[in-house]
C-alpha positions in Angstrom: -1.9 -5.2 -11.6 -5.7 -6.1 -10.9 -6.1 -9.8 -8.8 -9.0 -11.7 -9.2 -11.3 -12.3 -6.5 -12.4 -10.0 -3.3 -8.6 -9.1 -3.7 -9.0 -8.3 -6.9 -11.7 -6.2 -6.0 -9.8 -4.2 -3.1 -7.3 -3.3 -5.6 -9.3 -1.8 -8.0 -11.3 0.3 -5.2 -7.5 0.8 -3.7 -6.4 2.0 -6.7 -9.5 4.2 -7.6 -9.1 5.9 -3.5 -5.4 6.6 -4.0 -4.3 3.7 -1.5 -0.5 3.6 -0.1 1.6 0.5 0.7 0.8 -2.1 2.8 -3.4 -1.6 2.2 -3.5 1.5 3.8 -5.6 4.4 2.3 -5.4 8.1 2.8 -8.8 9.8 2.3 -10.4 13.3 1.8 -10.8 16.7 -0.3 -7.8 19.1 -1.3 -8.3 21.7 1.4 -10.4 19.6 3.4 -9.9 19.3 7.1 -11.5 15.9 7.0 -9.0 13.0 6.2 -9.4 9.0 7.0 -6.8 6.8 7.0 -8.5 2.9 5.8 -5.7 0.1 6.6 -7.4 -3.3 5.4 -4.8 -7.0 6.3 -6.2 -10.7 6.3 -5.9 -11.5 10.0 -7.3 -14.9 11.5 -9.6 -15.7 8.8 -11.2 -11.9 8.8 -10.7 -8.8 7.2 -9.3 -6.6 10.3 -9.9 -2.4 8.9 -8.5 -0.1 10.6 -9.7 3.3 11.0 -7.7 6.3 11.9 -9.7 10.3 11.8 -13.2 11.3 10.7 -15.4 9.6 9.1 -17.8 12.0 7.8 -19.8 13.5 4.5 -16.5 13.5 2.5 -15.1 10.4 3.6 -18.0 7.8 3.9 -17.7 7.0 0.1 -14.4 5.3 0.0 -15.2 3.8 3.9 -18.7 2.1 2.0 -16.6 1.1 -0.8 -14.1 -0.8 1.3 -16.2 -2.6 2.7 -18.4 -3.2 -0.7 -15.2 -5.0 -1.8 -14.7 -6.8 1.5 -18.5 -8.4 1.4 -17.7 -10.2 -1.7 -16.3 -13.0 0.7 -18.3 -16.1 0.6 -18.9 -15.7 4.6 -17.4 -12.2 5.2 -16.0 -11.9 8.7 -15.0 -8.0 9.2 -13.6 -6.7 12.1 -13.3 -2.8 12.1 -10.8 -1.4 14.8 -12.4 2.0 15.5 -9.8 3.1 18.4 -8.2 5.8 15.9 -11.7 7.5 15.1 -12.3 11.0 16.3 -15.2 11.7 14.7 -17.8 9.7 13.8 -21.1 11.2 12.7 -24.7 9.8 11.6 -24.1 8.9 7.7 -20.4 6.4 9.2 -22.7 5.0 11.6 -25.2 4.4 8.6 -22.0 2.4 6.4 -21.5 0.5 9.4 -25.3 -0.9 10.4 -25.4 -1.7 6.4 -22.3 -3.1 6.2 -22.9 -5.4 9.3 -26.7 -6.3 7.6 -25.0 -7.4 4.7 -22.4 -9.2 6.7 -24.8 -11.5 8.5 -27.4 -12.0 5.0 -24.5 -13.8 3.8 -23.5 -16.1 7.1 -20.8 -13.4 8.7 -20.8 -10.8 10.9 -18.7 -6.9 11.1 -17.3 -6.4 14.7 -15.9 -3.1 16.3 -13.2 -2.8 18.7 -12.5 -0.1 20.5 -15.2 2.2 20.3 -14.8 5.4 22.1 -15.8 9.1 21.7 -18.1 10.3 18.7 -18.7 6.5 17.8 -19.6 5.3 21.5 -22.2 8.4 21.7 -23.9 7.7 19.1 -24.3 3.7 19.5 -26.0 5.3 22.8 -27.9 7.7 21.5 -29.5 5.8 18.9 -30.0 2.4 21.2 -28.0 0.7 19.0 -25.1 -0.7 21.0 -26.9 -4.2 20.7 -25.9 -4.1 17.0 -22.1 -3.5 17.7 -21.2 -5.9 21.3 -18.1 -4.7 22.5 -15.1 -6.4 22.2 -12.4 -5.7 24.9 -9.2 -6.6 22.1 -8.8 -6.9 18.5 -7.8 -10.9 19.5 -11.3 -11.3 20.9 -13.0 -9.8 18.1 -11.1 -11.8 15.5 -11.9 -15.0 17.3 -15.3 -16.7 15.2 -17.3 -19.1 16.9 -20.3 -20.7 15.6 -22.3 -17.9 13.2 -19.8 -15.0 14.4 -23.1 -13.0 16.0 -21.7 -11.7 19.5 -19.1 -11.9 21.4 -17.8 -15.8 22.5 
């Protein structure tokens, strides 16, 4: 049964990805060997998504249309726990930088906590760790001060 509202929203795109229980989403191809697991809560006034596998070619749709629904917040306040990633490559980072654009044109921010491996690489690579600060604990990254730009 559709909600209204951003909610309303995450359970249509839930619904259209094949979510399970609790928010939790279970994405990829029959056959594939790429699979993402998407876990979106409400957690201190942000959206906290949790990430668990690759996030690649076959799995960037359903990640851009998470947080699609997610930005329809008045101020959306995203914090993406990337800890569970193990592969990360240029067209995830690409959801991410848009999703955190969008984010901040209307008064929020998208934070990541624990970046590591693939992910960390290519933050480095590219130069673009300034866009992502790091955040040492999913409590620090959910705490918004002021505009919700860096870390407090």
């Amino acid at each position: 049964m559709p909600g209204t509202g951003s909610a309303g929203m995450l359970s249509d795109i839930a619904a259209r990805a094949g979510w399970c229980g609790r928010g939790g989403a279970s994405v990829g191809t029959a056959g594939a060997m790429t699979d993402l697991f998407i876990d979106v809560q409400h957690v201190q006034g942000c959206h906290v998504v949790r990430l668990d596998g690759e996030v690649d070619r076959t799995t960037q749709q359903p990640l851009a249309e998470t947080f699609t629904g997610l930005l329809q917040a008045d101020t959306p306040k995203i914090v993406v726990d990337v800890a569970g990633l193990t592969f990360c490559d240029s067209g995830g980072l690409w959801t991410l930088i848009s999703s955190q654009r969008q984010a901040e044109e209307r008064g929020g921010g998208l934070r990541l906590v624990g970046v590591r491996g693939t992910l960390a690489r290519l933050l480095t690579i590219t130069r673009l760790v300034h866009l992502f600060p790091p955040y040492s604990s999913l409590a620090e990254a959910t705490t918004w001060a002021g505009s919700g730009g860096g870390p407090r």
